[in-house]
C-alpha positions as CSV (number, residue, x, y, z in Angstrom):
1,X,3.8,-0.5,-14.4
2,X,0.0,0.7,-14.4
3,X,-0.7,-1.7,-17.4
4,X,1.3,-4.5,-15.7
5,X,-1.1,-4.2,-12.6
6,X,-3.9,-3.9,-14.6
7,X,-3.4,-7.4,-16.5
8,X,-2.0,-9.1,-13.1
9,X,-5.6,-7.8,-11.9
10,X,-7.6,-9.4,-14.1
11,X,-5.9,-12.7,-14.0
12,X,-7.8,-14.6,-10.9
13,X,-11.4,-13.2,-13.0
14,X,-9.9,-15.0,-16.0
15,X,-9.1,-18.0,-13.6
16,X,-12.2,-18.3,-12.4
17,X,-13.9,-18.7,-15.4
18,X,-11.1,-20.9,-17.4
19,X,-12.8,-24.5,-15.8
20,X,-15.3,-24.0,-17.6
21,X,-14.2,-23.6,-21.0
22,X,-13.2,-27.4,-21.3
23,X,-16.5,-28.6,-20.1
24,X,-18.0,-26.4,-23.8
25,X,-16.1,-28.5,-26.1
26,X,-16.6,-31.7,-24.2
27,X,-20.4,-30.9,-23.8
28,X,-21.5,-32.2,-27.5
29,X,-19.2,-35.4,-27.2
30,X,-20.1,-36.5,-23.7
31,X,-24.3,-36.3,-24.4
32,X,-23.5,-38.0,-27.9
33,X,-21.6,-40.6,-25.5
34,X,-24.5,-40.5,-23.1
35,X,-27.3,-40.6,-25.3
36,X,-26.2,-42.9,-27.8
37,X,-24.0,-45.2,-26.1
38,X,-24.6,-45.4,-22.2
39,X,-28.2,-45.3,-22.1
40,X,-28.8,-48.0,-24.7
41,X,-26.2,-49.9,-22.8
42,X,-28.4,-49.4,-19.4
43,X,-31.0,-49.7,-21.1
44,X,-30.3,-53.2,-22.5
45,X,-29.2,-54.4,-19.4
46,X,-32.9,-53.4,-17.6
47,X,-34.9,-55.0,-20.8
48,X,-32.8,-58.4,-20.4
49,X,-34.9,-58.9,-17.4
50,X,-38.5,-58.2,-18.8
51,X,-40.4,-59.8,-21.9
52,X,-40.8,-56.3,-23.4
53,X,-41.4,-56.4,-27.1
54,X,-41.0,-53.9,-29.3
55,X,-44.4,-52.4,-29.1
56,X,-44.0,-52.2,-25.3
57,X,-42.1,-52.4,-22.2
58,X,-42.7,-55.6,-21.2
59,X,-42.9,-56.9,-17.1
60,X,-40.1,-58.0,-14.9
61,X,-39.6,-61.5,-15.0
62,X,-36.2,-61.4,-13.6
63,X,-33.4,-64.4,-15.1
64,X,-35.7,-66.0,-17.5
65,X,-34.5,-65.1,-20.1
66,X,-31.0,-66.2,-19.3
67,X,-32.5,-69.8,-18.0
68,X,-34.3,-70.0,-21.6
69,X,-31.2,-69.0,-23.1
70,X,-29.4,-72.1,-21.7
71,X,-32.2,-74.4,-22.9
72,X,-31.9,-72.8,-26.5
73,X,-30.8,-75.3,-29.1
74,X,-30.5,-72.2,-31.8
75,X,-28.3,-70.2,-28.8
76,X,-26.0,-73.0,-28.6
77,X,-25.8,-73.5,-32.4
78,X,-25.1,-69.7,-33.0
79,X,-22.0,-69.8,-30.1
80,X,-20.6,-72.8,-31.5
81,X,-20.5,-71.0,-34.8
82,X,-19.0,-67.5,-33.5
83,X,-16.8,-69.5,-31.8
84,X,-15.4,-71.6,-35.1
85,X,-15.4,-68.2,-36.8
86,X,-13.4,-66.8,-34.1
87,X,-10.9,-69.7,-34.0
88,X,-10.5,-70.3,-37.3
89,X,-10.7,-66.0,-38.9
90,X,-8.5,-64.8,-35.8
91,X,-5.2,-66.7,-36.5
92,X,-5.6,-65.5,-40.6
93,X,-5.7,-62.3,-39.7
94,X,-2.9,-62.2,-37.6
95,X,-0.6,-63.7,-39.8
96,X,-1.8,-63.3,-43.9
97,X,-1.7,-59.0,-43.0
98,X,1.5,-59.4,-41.8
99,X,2.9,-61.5,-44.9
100,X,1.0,-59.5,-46.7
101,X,2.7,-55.8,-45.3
102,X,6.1,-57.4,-45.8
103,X,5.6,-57.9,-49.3
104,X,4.2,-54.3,-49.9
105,X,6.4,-52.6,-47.4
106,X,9.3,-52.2,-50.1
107,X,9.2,-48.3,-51.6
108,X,9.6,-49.8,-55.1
109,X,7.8,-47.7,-57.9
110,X,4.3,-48.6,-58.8
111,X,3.6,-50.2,-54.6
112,X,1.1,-47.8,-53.5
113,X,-1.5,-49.4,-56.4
114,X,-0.7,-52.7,-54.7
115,X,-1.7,-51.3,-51.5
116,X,-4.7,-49.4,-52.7
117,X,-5.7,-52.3,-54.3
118,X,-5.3,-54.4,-51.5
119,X,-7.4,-51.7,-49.7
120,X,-10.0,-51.8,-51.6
121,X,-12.1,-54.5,-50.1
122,X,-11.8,-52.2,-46.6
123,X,-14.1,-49.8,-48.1
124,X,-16.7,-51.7,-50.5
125,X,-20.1,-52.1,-48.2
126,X,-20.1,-55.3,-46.6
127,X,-23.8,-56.0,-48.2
128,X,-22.0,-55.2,-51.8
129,X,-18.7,-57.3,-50.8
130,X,-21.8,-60.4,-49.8
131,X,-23.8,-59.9,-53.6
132,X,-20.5,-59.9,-55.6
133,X,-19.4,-63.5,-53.7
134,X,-22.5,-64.8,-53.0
135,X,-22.7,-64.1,-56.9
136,X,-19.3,-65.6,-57.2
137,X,-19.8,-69.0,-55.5
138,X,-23.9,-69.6,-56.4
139,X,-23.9,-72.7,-57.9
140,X,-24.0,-70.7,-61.4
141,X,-21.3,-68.6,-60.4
142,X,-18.3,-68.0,-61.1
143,X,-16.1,-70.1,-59.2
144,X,-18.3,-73.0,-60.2
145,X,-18.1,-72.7,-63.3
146,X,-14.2,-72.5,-63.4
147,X,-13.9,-75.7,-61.0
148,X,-16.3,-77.1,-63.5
149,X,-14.1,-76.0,-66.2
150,X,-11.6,-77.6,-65.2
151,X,-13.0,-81.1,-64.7
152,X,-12.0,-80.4,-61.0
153,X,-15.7,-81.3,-59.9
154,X,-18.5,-83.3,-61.8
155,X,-21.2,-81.3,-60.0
156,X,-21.7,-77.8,-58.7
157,X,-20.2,-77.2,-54.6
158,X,-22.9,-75.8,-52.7
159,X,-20.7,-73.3,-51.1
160,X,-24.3,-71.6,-50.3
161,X,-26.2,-74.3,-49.7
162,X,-24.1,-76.3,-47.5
163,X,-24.8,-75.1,-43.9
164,X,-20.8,-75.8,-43.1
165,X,-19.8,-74.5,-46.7
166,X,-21.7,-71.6,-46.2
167,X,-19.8,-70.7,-43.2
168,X,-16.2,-71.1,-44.0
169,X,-17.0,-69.2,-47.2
170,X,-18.4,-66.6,-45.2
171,X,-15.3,-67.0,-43.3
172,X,-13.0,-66.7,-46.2
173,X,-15.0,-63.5,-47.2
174,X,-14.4,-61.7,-43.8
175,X,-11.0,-62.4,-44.1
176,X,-10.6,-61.1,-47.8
177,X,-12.3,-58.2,-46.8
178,X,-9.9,-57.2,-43.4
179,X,-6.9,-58.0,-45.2
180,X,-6.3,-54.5,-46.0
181,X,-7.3,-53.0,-42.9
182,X,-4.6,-55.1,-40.4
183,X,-2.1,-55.0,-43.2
184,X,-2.3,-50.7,-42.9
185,X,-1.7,-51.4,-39.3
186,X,1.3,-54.0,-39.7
187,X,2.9,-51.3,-42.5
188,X,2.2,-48.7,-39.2
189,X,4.4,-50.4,-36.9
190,X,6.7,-51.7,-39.4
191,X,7.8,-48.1,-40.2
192,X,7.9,-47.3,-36.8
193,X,10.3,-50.3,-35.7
194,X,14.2,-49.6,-35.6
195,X,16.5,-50.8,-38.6
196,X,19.2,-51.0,-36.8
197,X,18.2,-54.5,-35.6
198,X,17.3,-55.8,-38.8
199,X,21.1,-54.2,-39.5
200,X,22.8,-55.7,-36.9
201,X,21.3,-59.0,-37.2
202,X,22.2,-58.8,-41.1
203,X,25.9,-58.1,-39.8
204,X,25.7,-61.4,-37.2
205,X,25.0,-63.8,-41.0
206,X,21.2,-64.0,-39.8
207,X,19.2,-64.6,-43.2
208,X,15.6,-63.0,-44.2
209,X,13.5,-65.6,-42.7
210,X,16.2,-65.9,-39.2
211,X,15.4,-62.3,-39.3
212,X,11.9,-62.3,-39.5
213,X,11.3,-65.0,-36.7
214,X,13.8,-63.2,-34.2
215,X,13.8,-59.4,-35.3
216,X,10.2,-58.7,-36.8
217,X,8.0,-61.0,-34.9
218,X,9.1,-60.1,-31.4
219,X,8.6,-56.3,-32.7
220,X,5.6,-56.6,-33.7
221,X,4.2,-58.7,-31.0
222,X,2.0,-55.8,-29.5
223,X,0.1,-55.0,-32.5
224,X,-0.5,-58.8,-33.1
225,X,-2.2,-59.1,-29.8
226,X,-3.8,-55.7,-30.9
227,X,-4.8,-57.1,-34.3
228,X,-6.0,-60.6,-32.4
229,X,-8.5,-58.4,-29.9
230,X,-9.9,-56.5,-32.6
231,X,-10.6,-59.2,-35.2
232,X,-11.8,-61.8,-32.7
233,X,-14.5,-59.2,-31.5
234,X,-15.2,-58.8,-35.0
235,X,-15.5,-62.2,-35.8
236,X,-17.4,-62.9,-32.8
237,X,-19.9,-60.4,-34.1
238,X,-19.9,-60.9,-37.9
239,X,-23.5,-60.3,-39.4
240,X,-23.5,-59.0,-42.4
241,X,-21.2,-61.8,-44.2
242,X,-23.7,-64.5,-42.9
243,X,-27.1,-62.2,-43.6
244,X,-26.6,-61.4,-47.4
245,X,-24.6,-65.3,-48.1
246,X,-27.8,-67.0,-46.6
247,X,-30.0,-64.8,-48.4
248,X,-31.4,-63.7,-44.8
249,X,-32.4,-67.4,-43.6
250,X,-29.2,-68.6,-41.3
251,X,-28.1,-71.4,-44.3
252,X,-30.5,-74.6,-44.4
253,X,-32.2,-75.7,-41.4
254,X,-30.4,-72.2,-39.9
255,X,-27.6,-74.2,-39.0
256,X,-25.3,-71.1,-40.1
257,X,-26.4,-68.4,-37.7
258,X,-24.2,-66.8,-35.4
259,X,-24.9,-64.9,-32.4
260,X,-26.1,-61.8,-34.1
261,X,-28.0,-63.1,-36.4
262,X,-29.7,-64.9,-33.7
263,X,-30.1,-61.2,-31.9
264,X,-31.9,-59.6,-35.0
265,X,-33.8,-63.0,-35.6
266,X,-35.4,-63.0,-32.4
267,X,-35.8,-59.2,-31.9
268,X,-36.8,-58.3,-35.3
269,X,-40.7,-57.9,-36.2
270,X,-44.1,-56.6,-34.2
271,X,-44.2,-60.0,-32.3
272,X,-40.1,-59.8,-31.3
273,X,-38.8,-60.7,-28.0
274,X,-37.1,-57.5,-27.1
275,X,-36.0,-59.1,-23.8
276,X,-34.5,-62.2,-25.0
277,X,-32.5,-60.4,-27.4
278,X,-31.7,-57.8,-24.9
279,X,-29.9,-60.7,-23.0
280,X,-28.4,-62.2,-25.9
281,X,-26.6,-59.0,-26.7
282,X,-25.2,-58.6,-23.0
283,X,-24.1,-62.5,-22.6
284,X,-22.1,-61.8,-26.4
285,X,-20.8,-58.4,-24.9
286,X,-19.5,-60.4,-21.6
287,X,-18.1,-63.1,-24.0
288,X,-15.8,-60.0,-26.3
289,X,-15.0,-58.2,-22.8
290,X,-13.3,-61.6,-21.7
291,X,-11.9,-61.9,-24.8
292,X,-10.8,-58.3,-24.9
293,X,-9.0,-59.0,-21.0
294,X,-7.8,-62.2,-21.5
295,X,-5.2,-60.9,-24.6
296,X,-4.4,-57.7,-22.7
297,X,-3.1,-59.9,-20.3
298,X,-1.6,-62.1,-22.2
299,X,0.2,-59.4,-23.8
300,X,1.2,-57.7,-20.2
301,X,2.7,-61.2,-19.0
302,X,5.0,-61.7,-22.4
303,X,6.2,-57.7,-21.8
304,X,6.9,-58.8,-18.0
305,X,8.8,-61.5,-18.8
């Protein structure tokens, strides 16, 4: 009875001290979060209203850098390409992972080197994944000289020399290279989606394909609109693809630069505006927020209904 007391005593001591044990483990995550991720976020937002450069702060000058912005023939250039990457990359990956994880969801002997090798791309560096195809489709590459081969074409395509070529090739690159990624997702929620449905609509004489429009797709529905939000943020914000293709110039006349690209263009160097670039990065993180809202929404309404 003594020892029962005892440890009833010590409990509201123990109590006291118990709200702060949480705060030790979150301590190193929330001043990574802090440090790294909400101060440069403030921190942009304060030098989109100066002309600081990167060798100083810079003055206020309050929205001029958003009114230059709107009378910025490279600005507009760069969102009407992010915005053809978006519309065109988006709809891919939404629908070639998800052919793709039907074909390799099977447990047949020998699948998993299909899906590591569909994988692969996922983890190559995207500046190794831009040498190999800017390798691949220079006008003495590869794919060249197999359309060339084949009498298909009496001169060399200028896949990388052609502002518009360049970018749908740097399209078709970003979606080679996320094909594994969504598909692991698709094979995710297709093993976690109930066979009885695909059962009972077997039983009712539905076919594959009947089964696949009304079964699968209304399934999978929230990880498509999941799959949609992440890949048109990325495409919005694709860099790298158009950086190493263009051999760091933006394509010829840099009528292939994106949004980013415009961002290190006009920030990079002693003489960079810091500013304008600041405000360039927050109008393209308004632009993916919308973006981000608008398909949540989208997908609330469909659940709703």
């Amino acid at each position: 009875m003594t020892a029962h007391k005892g440890r009833r005593a010590t409990r509201p001591g123990v109590r006291r001290h118990l709200w702060f044990t949480p705060w030790v483990f979150l301590a190193v995550p929330l001043l990574t979060t802090v440090v790294f991720s909400l101060f440069p976020f403030l921190n942009t937002i304060v030098l989109s209203f100066t002309n600081a450069t990167p060798l100083g702060g810079g003055r206020f000058v309050g929205t001029d850098n958003y009114r230059e912005m709107v009378g910025d023939g490279q600005f507009w250039i760069a969102l009407r390409n992010s915005s053809l990457f978006m519309v065109v990359v988006v709809p891919l990956m939404v629908v070639l992972p998800l052919l793709l994880a039907m074909l390799v969801v099977k447990q047949i002997p020998g699948i998993a080197a299909f899906r590591a090798a569909f994988y692969t791309p996922v983890v190559a560096s995207g500046v190794v994944v831009g040498l190999v195809w800017s390798w691949a489709l220079g006008t003495q590459g590869l794919v060249n000289g197999v359309l060339e081969g084949l009498e298909w074409v009496n001169a060399p395509v200028g896949f990388l020399t052609d502002s518009q070529l360049l970018l749908f090739s740097t399209m078709a690159v970003t979606v080679w290279k996320g094909l594994g990624y969504y598909m692991v997702i698709y094979l995710a929620a297709l093993a976690n989606s109930p066979g009885e449905l695909h059962e009972a609509a077997a039983l009712d004489g539905a076919g594959a394909v009947r089964r696949f429009w009304s079964v699968t797709v209304p399934m999978l529905r929230p990880t498509m609109v999941l799959i949609g939000t992440l890949s048109a943020i990325s495409a919005f914000r694709v860099f790298t693809e158009i950086y190493v293709m263009s051999n760091g110039s933006g394509g010829p006349g840099q009528q292939s630069i994106t949004i980013v690209f415009l961002i290190q263009m006009v920030g990079r160097g002693l003489d960079g505006s810091v500013g304008y670039a600041s405000a360039l990065s927050l109008v393209l993180f308004v632009i993916t927020l919308g973006f981000a809202i608008a398909l949540m929404r989208i997908n609330r309404a469909e659940d709703r209904a």
